[in-house]
BAFI-3210 file (N, C-alpha, C; in Angstrom, 3 decimals, decimal comma, padded with zeros to 6 digits):
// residues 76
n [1|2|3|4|5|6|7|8|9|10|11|12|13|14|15|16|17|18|19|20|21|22|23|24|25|26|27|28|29|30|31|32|33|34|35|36|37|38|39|40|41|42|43|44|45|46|47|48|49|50|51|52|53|54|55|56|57|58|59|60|61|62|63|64|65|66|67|68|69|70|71|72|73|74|75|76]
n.u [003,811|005,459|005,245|004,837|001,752|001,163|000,519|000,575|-000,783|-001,909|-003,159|-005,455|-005,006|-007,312|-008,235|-006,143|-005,611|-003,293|000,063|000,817|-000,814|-003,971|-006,402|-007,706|-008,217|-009,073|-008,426|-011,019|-012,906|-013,206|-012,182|-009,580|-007,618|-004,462|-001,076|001,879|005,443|007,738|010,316|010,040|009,130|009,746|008,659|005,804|005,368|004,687|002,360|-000,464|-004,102|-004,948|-002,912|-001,183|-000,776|001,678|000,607|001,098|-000,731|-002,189|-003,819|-005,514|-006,383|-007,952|-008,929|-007,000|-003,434|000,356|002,351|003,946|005,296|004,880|003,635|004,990|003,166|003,332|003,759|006,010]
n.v [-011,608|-009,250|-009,500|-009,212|-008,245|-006,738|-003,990|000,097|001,689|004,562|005,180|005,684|005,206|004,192|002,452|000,879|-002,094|-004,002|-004,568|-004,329|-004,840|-003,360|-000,728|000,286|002,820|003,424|006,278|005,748|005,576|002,098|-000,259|-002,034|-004,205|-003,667|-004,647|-005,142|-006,198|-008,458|-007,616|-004,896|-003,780|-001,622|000,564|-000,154|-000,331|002,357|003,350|005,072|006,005|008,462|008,582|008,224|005,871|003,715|001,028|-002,257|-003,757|-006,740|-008,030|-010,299|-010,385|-007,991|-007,309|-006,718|-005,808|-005,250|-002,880|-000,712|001,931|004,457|007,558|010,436|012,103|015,013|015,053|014,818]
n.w [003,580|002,291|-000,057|-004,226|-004,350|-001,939|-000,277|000,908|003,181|004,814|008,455|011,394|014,724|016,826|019,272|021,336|021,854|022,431|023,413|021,245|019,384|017,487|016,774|013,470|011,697|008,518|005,703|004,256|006,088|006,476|009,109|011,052|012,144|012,802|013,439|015,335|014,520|016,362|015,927|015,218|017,321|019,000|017,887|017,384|020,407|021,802|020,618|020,891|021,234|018,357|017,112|013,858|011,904|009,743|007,673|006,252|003,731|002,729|-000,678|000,232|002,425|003,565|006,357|008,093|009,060|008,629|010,731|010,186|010,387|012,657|012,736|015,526|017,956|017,924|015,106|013,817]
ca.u [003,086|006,574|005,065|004,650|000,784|001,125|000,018|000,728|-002,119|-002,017|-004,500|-005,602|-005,127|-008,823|-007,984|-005,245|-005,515|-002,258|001,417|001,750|-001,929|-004,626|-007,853|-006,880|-009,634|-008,658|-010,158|-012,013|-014,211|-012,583|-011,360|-008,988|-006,742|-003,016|-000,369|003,259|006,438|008,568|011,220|009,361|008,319|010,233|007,464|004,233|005,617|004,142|001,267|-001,745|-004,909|-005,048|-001,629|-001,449|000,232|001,594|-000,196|000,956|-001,936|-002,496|-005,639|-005,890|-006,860|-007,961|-008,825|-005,658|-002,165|001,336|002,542|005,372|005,934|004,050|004,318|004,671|001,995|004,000|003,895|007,530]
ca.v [-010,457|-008,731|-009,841|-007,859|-007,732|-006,069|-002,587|000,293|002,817|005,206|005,053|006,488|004,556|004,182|001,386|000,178|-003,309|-004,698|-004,078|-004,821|-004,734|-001,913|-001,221|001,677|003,789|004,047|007,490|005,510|004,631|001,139|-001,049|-003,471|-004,985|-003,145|-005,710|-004,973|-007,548|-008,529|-007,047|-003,871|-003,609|-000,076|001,412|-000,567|-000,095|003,048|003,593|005,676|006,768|009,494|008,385|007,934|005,042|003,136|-000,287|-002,792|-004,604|-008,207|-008,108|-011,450|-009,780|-006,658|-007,177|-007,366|-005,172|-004,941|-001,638|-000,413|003,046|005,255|009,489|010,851|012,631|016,421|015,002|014,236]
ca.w [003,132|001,764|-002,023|-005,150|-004,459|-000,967|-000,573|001,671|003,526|006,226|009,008|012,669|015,786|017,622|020,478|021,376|022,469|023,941|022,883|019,614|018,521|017,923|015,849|013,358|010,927|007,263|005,823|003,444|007,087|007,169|010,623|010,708|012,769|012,901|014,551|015,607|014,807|017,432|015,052|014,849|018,574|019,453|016,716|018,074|022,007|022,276|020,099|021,330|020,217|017,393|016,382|012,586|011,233|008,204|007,338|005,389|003,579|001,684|-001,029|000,043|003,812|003,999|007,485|009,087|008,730|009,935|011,478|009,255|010,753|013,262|013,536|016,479|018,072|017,230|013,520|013,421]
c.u [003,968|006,288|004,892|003,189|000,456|001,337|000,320|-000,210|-001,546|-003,470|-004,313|-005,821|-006,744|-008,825|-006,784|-005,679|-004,525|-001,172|001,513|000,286|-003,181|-005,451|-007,745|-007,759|-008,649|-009,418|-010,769|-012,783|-013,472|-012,106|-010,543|-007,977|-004,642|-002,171|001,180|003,813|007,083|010,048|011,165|008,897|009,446|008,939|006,255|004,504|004,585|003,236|000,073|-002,574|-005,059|-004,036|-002,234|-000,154|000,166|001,388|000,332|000,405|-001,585|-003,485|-005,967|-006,553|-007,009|-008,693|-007,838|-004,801|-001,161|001,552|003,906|005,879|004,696|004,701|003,762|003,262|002,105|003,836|004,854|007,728]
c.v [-009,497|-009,033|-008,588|-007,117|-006,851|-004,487|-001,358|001,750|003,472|005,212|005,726|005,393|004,703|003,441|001,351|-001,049|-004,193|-004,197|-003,800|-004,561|-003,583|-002,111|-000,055|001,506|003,997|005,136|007,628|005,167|002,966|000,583|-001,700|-003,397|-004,966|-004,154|-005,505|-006,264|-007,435|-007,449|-005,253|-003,262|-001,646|001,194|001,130|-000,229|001,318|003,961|004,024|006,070|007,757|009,288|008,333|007,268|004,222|001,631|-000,853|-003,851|-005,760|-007,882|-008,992|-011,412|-008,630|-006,574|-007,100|-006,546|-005,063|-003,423|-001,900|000,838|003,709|006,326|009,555|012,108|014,201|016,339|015,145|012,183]
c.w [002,353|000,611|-002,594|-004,777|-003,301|-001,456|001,034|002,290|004,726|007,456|010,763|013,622|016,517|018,686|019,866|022,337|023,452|023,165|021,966|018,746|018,629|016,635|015,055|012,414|009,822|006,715|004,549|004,701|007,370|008,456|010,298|011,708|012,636|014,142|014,364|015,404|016,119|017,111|014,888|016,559|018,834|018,757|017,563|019,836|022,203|021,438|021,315|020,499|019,820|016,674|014,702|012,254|009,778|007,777|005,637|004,766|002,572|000,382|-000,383|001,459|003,728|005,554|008,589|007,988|009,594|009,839|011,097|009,883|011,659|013,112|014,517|016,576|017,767|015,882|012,938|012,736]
res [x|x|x|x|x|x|x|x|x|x|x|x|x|x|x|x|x|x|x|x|x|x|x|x|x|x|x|x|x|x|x|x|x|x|x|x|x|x|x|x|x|x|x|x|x|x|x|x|x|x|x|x|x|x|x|x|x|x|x|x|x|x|x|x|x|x|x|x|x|x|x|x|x|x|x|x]
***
């Protein structure tokens, strides 16, 4: 997904599902499917809902993104 055509959005946590994965609101209205690396796990570890995080998207999926950065819930 690291290609030229990859794209990068911000979005709002709404579930969290399990460690690494969570159901996050783009504020075009959008869902999709936010998923932590193993590589990345200190970031996805402690995701909650309202968080706002940074999604990085495919065209070739726009259902589905990895979890590039979260802010904290202070907005640090």
């Amino acid at each position: 997904m690291s290609g030229k055509d990859a794209f990068r959005v911000e979005g709002v946590v709404i579930e969290v599902l399990s460690e690494r994965t969570c159901r996050v609101r783009l504020p075009n209205g959008h869902e999709l499917l936010g998923f932590g690396t193993l590589r990345n796990r200190r970031v996805t570890g402690s995701l909650t809902q309202g968080q706002t995080v940074t999604l990085q998207l495919t065209p070739f999926d726009l259902s589905s993104g990895r979890i590039l950065a979260a802010k904290r819930m202070d907005g640090t």
